[in-house]
N, C-alpha and C positions, 0 to 999 in steps of 0.2 A: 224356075224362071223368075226375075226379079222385073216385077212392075215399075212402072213410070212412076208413079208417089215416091217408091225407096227411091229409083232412080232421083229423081230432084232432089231430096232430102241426103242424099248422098252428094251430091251436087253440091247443096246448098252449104253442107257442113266443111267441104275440104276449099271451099272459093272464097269463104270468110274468112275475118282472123281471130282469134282465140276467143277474144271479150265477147265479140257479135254472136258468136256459139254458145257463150256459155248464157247472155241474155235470150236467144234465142230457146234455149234447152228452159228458164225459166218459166216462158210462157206455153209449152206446152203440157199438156197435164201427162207426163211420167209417173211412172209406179218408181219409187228410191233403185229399186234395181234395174228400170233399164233407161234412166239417167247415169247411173255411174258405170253400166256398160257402153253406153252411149259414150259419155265421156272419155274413159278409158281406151277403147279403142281406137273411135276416132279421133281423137283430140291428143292422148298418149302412144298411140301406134302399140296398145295390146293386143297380143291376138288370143281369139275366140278360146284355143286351149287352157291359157292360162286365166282365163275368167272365168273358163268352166270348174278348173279346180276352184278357184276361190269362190264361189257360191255352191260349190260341192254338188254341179250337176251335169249332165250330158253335154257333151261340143254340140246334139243336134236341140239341145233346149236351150241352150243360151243362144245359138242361133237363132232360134224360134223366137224369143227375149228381144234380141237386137234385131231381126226383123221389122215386128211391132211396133216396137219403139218407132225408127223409120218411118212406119206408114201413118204412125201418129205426127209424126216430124213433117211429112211431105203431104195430109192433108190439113194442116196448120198453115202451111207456105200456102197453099192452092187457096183455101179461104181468103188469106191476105192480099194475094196476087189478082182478087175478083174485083 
C-alpha cells in the first residue's frame, strides 16, 4: 500500500515541469542512487526493470530504492507546505 507522503511526492513530481523537479530533487538529501532513480523514472519514464539491471539489483530492491526516495520527497514538501 502506498502512503500519502509517496502519494504527494508522486504528485508533486508528475504536476511540475522538468526544471522545478530537478531544483526540487536538489534540495532533498538523496543518496546518488535514488536521485538518479528518481530521475530516471520519473522524469525519463524508465521502468523499475531496467534500473534494476543497471544497478545490478532486484525489481523488489530498487523498488524499495524508489520508494524511499519518495517518502524522503514527500516529507520535504509536507515540511514546506507547514
Amino acid at each position: 500500500m502506498v502512503s500519502g507522503i509517496v502519494k504527494l511526492a508522486k504528485a508533486a513530481l508528475h504536476n511540475v515541469d522538468k526544471n522545478k523537479v530537478i531544483a526540487l530533487l536538489d534540495c532533498v538529501n538523496l543518496t546518488r542512487q535514488e536521485r538518479e532513480l528518481i530521475e530516471k523514472t520519473e522524469l525519463a519514464g524508465e521502468r523499475l526493470s531496467d534500473m534494476a539491471d543497471l544497478f545490478s539489483l532486484s525489481v523488489d530492491s530498487v523498488s524499495n530504492i524508489k520508494r524511499s526516495a519518495l517518502r524522503k520527497i514527500g516529507f520535504y514538501l509536507t515540511e514546506k507546505l507547514r
